[in-house]
MIDO-575273 format. One record per residue: chain; x, y, z of N, C-alpha, C in turn. Coordinates in steps of 0.1 Angstrom, whole numbers, padded with zeros to 4 digits. Example, Ala and Ser with C-alpha at 12.3 -4.5 7.8 and 13.67 -1.06 7.14 Angstrom:
2
NODE chain    nu    nv    nw   cau   cav   caw    cu    cv    cw
NODE     A  0132 -0057  0078  0123 -0045  0078  0132 -0033  0078
NODE     A  0128 -0022  0071  0137 -0011  0071  0129  0000  0079
// end
This chain:
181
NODE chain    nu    nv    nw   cau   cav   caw    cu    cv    cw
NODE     A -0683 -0509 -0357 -0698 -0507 -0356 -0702 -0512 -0343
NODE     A -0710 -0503 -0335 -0714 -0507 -0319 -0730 -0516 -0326
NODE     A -0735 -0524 -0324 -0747 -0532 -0327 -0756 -0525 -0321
NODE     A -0768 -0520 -0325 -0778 -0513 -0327 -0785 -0533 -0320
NODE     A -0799 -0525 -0311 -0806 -0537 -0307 -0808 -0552 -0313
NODE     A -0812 -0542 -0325 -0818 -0550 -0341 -0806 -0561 -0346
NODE     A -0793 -0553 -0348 -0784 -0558 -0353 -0778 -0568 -0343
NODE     A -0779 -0566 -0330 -0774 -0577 -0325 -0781 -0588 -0323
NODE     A -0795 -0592 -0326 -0800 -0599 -0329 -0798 -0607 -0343
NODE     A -0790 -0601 -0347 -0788 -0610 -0362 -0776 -0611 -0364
NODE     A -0773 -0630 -0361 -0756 -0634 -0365 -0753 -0624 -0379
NODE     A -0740 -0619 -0378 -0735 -0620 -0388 -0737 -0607 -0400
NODE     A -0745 -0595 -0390 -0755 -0590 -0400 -0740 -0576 -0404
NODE     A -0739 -0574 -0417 -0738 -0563 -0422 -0745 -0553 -0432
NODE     A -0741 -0539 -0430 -0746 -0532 -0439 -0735 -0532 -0454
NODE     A -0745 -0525 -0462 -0741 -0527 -0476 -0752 -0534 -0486
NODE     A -0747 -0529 -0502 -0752 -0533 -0512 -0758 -0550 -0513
NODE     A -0764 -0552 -0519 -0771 -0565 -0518 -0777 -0569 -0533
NODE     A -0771 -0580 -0538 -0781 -0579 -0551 -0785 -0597 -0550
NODE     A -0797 -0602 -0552 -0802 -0615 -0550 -0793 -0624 -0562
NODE     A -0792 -0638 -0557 -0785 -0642 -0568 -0797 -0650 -0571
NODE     A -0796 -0647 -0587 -0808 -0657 -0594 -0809 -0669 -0592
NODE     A -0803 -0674 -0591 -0798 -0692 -0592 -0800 -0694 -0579
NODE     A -0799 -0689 -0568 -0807 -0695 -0552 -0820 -0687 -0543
NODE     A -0822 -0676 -0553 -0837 -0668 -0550 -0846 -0672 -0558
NODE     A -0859 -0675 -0553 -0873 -0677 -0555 -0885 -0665 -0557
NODE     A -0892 -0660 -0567 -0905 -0653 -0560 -0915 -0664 -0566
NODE     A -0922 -0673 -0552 -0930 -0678 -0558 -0947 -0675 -0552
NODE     A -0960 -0677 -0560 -0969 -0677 -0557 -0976 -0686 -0560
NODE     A -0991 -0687 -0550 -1002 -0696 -0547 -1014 -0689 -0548
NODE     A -1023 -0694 -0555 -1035 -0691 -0557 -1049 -0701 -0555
NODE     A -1057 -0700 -0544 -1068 -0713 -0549 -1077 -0718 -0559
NODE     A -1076 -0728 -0562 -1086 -0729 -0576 -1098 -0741 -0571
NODE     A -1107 -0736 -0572 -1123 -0750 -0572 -1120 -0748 -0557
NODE     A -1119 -0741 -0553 -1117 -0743 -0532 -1112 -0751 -0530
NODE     A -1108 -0764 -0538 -1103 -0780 -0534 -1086 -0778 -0536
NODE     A -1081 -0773 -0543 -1069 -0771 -0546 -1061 -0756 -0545
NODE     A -1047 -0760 -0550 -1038 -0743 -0549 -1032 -0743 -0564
NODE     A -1030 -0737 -0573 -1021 -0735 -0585 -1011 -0729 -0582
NODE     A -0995 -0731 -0581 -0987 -0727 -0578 -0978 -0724 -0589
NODE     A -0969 -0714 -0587 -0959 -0712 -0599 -0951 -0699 -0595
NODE     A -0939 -0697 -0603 -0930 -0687 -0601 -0931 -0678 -0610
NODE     A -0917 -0668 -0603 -0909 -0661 -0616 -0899 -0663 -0621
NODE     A -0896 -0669 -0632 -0878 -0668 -0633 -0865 -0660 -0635
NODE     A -0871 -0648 -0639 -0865 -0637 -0643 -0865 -0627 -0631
NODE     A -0861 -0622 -0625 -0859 -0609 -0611 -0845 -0600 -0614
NODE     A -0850 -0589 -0609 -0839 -0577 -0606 -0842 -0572 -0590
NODE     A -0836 -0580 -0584 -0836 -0576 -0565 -0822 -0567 -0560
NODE     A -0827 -0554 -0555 -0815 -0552 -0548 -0819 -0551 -0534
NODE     A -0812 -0551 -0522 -0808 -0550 -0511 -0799 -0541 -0504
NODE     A -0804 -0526 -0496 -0795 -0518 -0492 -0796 -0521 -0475
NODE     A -0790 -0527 -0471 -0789 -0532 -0453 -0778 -0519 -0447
NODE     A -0787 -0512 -0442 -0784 -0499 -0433 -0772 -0505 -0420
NODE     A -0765 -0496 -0413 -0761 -0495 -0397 -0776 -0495 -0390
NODE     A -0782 -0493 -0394 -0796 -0493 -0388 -0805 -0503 -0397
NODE     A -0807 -0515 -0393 -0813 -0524 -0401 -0833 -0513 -0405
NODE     A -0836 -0510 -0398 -0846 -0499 -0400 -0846 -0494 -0405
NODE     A -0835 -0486 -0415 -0830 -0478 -0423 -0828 -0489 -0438
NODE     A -0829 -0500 -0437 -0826 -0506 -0450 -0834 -0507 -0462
NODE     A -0835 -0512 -0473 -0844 -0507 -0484 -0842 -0517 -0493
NODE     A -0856 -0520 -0500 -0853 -0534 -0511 -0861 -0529 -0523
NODE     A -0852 -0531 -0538 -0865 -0526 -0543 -0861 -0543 -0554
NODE     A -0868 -0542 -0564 -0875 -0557 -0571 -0883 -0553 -0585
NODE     A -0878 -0557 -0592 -0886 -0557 -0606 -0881 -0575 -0610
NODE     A -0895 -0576 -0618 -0895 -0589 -0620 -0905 -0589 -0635
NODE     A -0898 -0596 -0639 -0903 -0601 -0653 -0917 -0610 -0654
NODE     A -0924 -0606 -0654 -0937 -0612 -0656 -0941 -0626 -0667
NODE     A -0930 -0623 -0681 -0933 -0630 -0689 -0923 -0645 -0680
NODE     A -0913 -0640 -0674 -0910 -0654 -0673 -0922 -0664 -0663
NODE     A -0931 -0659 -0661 -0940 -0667 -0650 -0938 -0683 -0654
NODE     A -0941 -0694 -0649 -0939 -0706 -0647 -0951 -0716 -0639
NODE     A -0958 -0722 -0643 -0969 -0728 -0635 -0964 -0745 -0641
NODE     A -0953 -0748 -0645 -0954 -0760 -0652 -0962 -0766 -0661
NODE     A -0974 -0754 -0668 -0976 -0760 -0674 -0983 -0749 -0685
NODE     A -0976 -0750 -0698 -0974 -0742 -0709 -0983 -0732 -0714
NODE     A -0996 -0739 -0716 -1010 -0733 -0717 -1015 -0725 -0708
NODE     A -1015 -0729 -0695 -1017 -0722 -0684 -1006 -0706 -0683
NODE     A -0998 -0711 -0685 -0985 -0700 -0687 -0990 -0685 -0697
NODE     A -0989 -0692 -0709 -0994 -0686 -0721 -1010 -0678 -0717
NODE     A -1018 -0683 -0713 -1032 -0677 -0707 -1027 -0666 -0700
NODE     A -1016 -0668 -0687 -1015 -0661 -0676 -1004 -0645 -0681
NODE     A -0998 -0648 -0694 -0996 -0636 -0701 -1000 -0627 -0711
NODE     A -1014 -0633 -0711 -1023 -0627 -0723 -1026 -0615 -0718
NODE     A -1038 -0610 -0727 -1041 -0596 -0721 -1050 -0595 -0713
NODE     A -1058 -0604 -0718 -1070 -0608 -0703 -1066 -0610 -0690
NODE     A -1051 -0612 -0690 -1051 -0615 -0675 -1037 -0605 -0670
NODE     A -1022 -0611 -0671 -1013 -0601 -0665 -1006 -0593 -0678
NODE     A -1011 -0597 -0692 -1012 -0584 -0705 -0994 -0580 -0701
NODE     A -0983 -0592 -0702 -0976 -0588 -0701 -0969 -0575 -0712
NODE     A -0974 -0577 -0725 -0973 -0574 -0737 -0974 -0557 -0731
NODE     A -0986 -0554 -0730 -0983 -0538 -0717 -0975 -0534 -0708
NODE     A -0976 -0545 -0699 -0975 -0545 -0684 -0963 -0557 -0683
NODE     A -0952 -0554 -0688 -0941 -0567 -0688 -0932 -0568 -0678
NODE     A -0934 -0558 -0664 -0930 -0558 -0654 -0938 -0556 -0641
NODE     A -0933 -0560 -0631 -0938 -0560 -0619 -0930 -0556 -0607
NODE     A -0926 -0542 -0600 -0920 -0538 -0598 -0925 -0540 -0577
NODE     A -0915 -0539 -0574 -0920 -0532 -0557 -0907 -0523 -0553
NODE     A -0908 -0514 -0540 -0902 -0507 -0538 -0907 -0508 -0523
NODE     A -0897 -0505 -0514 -0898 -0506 -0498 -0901 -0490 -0496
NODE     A -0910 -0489 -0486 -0910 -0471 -0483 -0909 -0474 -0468
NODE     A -0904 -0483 -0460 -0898 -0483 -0446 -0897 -0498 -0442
NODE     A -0891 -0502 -0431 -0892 -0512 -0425 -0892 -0514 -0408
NODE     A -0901 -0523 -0402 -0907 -0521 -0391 -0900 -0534 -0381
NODE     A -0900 -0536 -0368 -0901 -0542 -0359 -0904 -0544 -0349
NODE     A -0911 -0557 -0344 -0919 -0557 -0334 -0920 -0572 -0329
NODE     A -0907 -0571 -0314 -0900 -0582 -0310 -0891 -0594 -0324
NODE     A -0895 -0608 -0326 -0892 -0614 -0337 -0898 -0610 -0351
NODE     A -0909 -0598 -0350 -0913 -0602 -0366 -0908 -0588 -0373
NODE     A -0902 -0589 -0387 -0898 -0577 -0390 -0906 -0576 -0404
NODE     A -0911 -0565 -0404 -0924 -0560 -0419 -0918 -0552 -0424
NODE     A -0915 -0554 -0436 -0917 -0543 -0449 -0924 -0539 -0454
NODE     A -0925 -0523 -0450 -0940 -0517 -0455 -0935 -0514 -0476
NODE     A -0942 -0514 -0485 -0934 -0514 -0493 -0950 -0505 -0509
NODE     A -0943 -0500 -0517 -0955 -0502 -0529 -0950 -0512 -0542
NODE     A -0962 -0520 -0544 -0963 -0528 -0555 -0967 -0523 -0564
NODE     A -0962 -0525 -0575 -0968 -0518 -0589 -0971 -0530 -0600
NODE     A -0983 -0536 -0604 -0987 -0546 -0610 -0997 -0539 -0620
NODE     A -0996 -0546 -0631 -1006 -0546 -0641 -1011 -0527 -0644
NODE     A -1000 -0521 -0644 -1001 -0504 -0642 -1006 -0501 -0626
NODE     A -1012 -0509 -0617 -1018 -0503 -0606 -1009 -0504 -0595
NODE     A -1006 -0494 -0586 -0997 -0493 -0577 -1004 -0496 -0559
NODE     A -1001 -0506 -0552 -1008 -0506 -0539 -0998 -0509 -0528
NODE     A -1004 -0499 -0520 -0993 -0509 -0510 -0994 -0523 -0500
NODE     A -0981 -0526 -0504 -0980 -0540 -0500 -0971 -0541 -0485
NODE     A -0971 -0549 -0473 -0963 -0549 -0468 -0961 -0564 -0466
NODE     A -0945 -0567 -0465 -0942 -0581 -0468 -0935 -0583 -0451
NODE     A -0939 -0596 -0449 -0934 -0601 -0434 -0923 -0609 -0440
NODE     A -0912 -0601 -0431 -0898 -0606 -0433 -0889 -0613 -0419
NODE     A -0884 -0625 -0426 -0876 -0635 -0418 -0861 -0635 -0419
NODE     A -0848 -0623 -0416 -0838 -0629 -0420 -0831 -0636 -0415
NODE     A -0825 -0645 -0424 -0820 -0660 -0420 -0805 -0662 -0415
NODE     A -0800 -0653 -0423 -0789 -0647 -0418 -0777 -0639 -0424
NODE     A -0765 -0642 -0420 -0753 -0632 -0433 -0742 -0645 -0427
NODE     A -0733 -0646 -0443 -0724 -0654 -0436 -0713 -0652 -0453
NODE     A -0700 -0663 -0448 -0693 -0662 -0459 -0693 -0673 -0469
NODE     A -0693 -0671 -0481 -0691 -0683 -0492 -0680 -0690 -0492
NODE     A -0680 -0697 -0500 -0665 -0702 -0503 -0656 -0695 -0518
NODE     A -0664 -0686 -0518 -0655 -0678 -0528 -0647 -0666 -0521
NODE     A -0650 -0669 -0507 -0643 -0651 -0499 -0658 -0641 -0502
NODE     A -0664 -0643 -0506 -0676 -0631 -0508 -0686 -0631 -0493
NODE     A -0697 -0624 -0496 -0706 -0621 -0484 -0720 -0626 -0492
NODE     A -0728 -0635 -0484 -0738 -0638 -0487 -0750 -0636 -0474
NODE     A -0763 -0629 -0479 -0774 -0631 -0468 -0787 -0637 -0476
NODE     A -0791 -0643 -0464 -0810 -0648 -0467 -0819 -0641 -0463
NODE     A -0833 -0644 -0469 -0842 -0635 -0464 -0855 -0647 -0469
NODE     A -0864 -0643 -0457 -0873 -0651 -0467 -0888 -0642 -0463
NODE     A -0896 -0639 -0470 -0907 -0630 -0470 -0922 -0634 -0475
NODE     A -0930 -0629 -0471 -0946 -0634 -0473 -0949 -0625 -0474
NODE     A -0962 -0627 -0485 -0972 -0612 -0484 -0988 -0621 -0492
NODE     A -0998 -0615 -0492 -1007 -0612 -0497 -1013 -0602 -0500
NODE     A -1019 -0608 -0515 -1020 -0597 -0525 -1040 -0604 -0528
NODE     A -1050 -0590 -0534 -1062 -0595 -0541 -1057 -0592 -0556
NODE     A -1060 -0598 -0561 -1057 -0599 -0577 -1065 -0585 -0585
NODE     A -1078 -0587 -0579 -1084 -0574 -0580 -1083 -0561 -0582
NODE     A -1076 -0560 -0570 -1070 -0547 -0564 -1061 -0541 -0575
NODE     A -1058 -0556 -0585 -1048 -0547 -0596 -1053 -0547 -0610
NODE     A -1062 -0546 -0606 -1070 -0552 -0622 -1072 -0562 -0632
NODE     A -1067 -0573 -0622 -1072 -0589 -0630 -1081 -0595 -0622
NODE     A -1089 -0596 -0629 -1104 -0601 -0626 -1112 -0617 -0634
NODE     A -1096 -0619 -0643 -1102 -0631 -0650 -1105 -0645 -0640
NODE     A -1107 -0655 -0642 -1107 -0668 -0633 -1124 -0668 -0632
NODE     A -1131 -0658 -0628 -1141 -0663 -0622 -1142 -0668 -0608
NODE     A -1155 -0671 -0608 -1154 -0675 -0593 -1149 -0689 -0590
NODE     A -1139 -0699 -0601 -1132 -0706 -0597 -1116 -0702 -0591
NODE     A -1112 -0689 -0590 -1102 -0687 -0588 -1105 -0676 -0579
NODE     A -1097 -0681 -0564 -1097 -0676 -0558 -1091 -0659 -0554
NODE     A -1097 -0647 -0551 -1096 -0635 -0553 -1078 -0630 -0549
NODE     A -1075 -0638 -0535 -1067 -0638 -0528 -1051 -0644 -0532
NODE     A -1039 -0638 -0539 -1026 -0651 -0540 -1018 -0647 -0532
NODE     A -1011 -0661 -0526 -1003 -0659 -0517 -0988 -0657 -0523
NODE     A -0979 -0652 -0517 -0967 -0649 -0525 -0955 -0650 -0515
NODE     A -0945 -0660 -0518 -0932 -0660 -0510 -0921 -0660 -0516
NODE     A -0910 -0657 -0510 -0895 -0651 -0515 -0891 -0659 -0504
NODE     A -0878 -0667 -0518 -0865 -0668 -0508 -0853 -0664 -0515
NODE     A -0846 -0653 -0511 -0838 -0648 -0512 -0830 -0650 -0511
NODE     A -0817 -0655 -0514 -0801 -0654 -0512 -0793 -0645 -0522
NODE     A -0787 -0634 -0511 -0781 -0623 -0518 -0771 -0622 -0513
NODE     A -0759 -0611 -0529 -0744 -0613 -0526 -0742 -0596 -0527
NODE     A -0727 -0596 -0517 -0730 -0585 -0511 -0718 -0579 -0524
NODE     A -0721 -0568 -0528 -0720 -0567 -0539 -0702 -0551 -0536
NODE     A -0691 -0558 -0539 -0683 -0549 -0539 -0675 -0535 -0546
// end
C-alpha cells in the first residue's frame, strides 16, 4: 500500500474491519445541571464497528448502543433517565449512529454522521482524534480513537429537566478497537 497523505500521517494505520472492545471503550456524556454543576454518566452496553478504508476518507463507523445500560452512579437517577418521560427506553431501547462521510482539515478529522435517538434521527458530526494502530500481546491488531460531539436534547424529543437542566449534553468516546479477522 503506497500511503495516501492522510495515512501517512498516522503511525501504524491499516485498513480493515474494526469492532470496539467493550472492556477498553467508553461512550460517555455530560450534561449541566443548576448552571453550578455537570451530571455525568455512561453507557455500558455498545455495538461499535469500524471500516478503516486505503483511503482513511473512505472509512465508516456505525454504533448502536443500549440505552437501558445508562449509568450516572446513581440508581434513581438511572431509573428516571429510562422512563418514559425522558429516554422511554421501553420504546426507544436503542440509540444508533451511522457515518455518511468523513472529513479533513490539516489535524482535525470530522465525522459527518446520523444519530437516531428517542425515534428522531439528526445529524450529528463527531470531531475525531486517532490515537493510533498498533499490536497487542496476543499477535492481534488494535486502534484508538477518541471523539466529541454535541447534541440538544431537544432536538430529540426530551424535554424533561426543566430549566434546571441544561438543553445542551456533551458526549465523548474512547474507543479501543480490534481488528477483526
Amino acid at each position: 500500500m503506497n500511503p495516501t497523505p492522510a495515512t501517512a500521517e498516522i503511525p501504524g494505520y491499516l485498513a480493515g474491519t474494526w469492532k470496539a472492545d467493550p472492556v477498553h471503550s467508553q461512550i460517555a456524556f455530560s450534561v449541566r445541571l443548576l448552571v453550578i454543576g455537570k451530571t455525568r454518566g455512561r453507557f455500558a452496553a455498545h455495538d461499535i464497528t469500524l471500516i478503516t478504508d486505503e483511503d482513511p476518507l473512505r472509512s465508516s463507523v456505525t454504533a448502536t448502543i443500549d440505552l437501558a445500560s445508562i449509568d450516572t452512579g446513581n440508581e434513581k437517577r438511572d431509573n428516571h433517565l429510562r422512563a418514559a418521560d425522558c429516554l422511554d427506553v421501553d420504546k426507544c431501547p436503542t440509540m444508533s449512529y451511522r457515518s455518511t462521510g468523513i472529513r479533513q482539515s490539516g489535524d482535525v478529522w470530522a465525522v459527518d454522521g446520523d444519530l437516531t435517538l428517542h425515534g428522531v434521527t439528526r445529524q450529528v458530526p463527531l470531531t475525531l482524534k486517532v490515537k493510533g494502530f498498533s499490536s497487542d500481546q496476543r499477535g492481534g491488531q488494535r486502534a484508538g480513537f477518541s471523539a466529541t460531539a454535541e447534541i440538544n436534547r431537544r432536538d430529540f424529543g426530551i424535554d424533561t429537566g426543566g430549566v434546571a437542566l441544561s438543553n445542551k449534553v456533551s458526549i465523548s468516546l474512547e474507543i479501543q478497537a480490534v481488528l477483526q479477522r
